[in-house]
C-alpha positions as CSV (number, residue, x, y, z in Angstrom):
1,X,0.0,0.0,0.0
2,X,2.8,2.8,0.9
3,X,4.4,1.8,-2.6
4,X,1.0,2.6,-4.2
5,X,0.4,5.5,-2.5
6,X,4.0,7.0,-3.6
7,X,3.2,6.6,-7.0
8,X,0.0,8.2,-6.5
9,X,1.7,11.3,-4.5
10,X,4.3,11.2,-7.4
11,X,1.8,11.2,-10.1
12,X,-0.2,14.1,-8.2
13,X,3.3,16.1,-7.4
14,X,3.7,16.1,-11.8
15,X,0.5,16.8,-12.3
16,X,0.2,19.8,-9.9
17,X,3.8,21.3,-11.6
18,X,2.4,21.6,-14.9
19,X,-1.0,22.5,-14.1
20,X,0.7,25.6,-11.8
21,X,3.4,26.6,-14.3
22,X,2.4,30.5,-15.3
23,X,4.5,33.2,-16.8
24,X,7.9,34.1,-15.1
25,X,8.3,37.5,-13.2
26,X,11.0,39.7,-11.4
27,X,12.4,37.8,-8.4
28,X,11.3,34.6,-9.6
29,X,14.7,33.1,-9.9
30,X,17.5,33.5,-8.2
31,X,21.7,32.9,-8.3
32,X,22.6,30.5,-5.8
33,X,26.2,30.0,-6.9
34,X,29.0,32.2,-9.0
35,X,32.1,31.2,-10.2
36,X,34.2,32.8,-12.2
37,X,37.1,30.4,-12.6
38,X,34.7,27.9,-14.5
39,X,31.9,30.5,-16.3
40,X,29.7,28.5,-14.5
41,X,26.4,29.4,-11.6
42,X,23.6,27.7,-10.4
43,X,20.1,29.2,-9.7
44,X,16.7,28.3,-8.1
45,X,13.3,29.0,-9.1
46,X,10.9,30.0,-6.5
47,X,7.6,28.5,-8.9
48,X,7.3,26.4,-11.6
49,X,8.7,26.4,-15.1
50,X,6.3,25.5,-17.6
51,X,8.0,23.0,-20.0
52,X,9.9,24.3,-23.0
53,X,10.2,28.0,-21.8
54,X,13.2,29.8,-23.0
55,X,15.2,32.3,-20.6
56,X,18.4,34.3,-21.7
57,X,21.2,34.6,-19.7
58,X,24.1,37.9,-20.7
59,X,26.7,39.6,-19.1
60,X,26.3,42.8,-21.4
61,X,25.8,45.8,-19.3
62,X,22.6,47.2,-19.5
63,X,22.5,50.9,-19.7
64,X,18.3,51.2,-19.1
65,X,17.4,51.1,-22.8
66,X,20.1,49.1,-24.8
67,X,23.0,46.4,-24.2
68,X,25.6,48.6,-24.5
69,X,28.6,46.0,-25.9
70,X,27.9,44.5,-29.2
71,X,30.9,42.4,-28.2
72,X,29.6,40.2,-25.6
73,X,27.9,36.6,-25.5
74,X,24.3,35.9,-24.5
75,X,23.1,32.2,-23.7
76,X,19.6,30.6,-24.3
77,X,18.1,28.5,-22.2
78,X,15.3,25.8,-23.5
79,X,14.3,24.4,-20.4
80,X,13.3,21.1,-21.5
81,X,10.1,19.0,-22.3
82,X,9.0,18.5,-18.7
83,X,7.9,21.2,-16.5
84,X,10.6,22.7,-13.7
85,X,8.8,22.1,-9.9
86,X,9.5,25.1,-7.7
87,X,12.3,24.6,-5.5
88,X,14.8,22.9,-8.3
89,X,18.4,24.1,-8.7
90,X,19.8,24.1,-11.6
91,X,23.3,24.2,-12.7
92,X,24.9,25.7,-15.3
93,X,28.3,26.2,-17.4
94,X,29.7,27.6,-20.0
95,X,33.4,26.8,-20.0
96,X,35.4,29.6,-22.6
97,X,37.9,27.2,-23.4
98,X,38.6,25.5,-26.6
99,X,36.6,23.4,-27.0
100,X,34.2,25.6,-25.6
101,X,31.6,23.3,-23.1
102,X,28.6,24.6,-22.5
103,X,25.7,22.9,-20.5
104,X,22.7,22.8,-18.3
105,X,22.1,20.2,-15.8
106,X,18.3,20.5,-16.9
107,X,17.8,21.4,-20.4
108,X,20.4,22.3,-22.7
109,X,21.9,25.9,-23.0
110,X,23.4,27.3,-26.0
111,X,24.6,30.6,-27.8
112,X,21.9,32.8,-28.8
113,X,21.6,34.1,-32.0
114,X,22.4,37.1,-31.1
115,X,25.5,38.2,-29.4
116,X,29.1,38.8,-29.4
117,X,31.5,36.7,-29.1
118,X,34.1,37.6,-25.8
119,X,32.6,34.1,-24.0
120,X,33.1,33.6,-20.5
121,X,32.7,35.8,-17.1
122,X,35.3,37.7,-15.3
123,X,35.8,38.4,-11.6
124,X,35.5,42.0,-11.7
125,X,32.9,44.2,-12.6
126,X,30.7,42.2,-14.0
127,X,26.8,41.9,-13.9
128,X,24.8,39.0,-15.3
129,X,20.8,38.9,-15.9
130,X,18.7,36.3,-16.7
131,X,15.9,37.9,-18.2
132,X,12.7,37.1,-20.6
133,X,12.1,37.9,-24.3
134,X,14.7,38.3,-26.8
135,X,18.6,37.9,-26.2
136,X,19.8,41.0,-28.8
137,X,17.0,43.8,-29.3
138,X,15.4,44.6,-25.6
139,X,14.4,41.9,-22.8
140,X,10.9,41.8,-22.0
141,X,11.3,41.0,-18.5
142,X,14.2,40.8,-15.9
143,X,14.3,38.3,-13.8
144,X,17.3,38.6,-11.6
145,X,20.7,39.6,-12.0
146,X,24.0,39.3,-10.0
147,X,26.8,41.7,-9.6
148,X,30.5,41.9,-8.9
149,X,30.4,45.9,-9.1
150,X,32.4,47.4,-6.6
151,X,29.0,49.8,-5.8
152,X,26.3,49.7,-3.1
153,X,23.7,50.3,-5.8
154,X,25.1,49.1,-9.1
155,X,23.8,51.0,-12.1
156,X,23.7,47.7,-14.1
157,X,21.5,46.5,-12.1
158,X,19.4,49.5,-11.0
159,X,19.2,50.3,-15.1
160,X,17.2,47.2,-15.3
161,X,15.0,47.8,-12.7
162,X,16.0,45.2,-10.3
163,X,17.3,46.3,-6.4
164,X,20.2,44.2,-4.8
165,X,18.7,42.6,-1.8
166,X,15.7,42.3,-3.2
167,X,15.8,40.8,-6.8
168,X,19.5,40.7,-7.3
169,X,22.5,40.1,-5.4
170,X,25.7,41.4,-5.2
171,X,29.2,39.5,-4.9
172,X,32.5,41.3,-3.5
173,X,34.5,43.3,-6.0
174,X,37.0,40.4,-7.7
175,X,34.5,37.7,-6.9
176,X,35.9,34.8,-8.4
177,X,33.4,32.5,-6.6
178,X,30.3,33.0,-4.3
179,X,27.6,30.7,-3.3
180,X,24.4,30.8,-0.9
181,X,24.9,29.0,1.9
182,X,21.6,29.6,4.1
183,X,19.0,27.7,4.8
184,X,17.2,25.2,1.9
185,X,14.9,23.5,4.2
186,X,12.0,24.7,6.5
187,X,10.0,27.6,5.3
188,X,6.6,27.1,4.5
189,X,6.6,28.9,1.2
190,X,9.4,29.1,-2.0
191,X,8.4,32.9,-1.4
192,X,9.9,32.3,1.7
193,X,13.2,32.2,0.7
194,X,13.5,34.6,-1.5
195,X,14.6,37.2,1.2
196,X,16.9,34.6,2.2
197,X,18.7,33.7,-0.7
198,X,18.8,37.7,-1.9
199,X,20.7,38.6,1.2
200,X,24.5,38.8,0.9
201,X,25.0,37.4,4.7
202,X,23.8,34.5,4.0
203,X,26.5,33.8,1.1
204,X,29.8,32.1,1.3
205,X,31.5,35.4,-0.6
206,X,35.2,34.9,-0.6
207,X,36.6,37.3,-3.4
208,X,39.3,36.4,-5.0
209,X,41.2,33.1,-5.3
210,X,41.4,29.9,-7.3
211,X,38.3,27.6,-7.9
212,X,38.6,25.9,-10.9
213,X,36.7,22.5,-11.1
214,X,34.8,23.4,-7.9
215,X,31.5,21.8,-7.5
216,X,28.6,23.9,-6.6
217,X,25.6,22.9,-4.7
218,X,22.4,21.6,-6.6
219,X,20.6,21.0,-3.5
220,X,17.1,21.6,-4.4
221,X,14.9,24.0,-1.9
222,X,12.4,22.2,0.3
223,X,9.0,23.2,1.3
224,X,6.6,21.4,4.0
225,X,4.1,19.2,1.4
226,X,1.6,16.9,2.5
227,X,2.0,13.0,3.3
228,X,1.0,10.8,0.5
229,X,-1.8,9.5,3.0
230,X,-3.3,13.0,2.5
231,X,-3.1,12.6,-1.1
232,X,-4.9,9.2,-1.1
233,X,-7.3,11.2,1.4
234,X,-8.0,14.2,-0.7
235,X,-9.0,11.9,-3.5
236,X,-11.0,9.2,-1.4
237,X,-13.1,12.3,-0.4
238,X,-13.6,14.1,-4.0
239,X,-14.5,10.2,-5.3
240,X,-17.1,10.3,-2.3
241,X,-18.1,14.2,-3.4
242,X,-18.4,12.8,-7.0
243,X,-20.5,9.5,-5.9
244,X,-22.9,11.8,-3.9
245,X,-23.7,14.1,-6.8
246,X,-24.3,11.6,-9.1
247,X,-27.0,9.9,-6.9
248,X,-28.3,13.4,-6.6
249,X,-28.9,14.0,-10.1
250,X,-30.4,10.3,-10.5
């Protein structure tokens, strides 16, 4: 019986992701790791992904109106046939090396279109977004961005409308890796941790050094969620709500 009613909590958990997917919006995801030795980062979402959506990642400065380097990269992201559950961390890189290796641990990543081509991130002021709607004209949305600006209030990120702290975070000046170290269990919401995870105190921050072939964390966030009992409940009583209108209508 508990093997049955894992599949059956399973089988709810999918459906429930995809039915909840919706649009993406600012603060929605967030940077969880940084490292600038391997051009690679991890982030979290704090909802689910609907399957096949498609999120840009750059590290062209934006100035409030334009990118303003026609020489550097910007990445897609096709998230992949299944829908994302809230609470996944996923794990990216994109190695400027020859040959260049470029990857998502869900999904695949790739070059955009559009872009330049100085690959890779550096330590040092640097900002970059992910963001919504197209990789070389203007981004419809901006979803989170981090920073190694040596500035309280960077203006790359306050150009796109995003507040460190808030939406975005910022790393030490010559950040060569940084990574959230807080809490991933516990809160009641994903919302919940969004304060969390945007707060530089809670990051292991440690400037400048070497970190190549460092492993960042993909532990997924964790949310209280009912027992699969409840699941078998929940359903035992809309069968009976179903059975009792039925008779009704008879």
């Amino acid at each position: 019986m508990n093997k049955q009613l894992s599949i059956l909590s399973a089988a709810l958990l999918a459906m429930s992701v995809s039915a909840s997917a919706q649009a993406l919006t600012t603060g929605d995801m967030a940077f969880t790791s940084f490292n600038a030795d391997d051009d690679g980062w991890a982030m979290v979402t704090f909802v689910d992904i609907a399957a096949n959506s498609t999120i840009y990642f750059s590290d062209n400065e934006w100035n409030g109106t334009a990118f303003a380097d026609s020489n550097e990269h910007a990445l897609a992201w096709n998230t992949g046939a299944a829908a994302i559950a809230a609470g996944s961390v996923v794990v990216f890189t994109e190695i400027d090396a020859s040959p260049d290796v470029i990857s998502a641990s869900v999904g695949t990543l790739a070059l955009a279109s559009t872009g330049g081509t100085n690959l890779g991130f550096a330590k040092s002021n640097e900002t970059v977004y992910a963001f919504l709607g197209d990789s070389g004209i203007a981004p419809t949305t901006f979803l989170t961005a981090l920073t190694t600006e040596n500035d309280a209030a960077p203006a790359n990120v306050t150009n796109a409308g995003l507040t460190v702290g808030v939406n975005a975070i910022a790393l030490v000046p010559d950040a060569d890796f940084g990574e959230y170290t807080g809490a991933r269990s516990g809160q009641a919401t994903f919302a919940a941790y969004k304060s969390m995870v945007y707060d530089n105190a809670n990051w292991n921050d440690v400037g400048s050094g070497e970190f190549t072939g460092n492993t960042l964390d993909n532990t997924a966030f964790t949310v209280a969620v009912p027992e699969p009992e409840t699941y078998a409940l929940m359903l035992a009583g809309l069968g009976l709500v179903g059975f009792m209108a039925r008779r009704r209508k008879a």
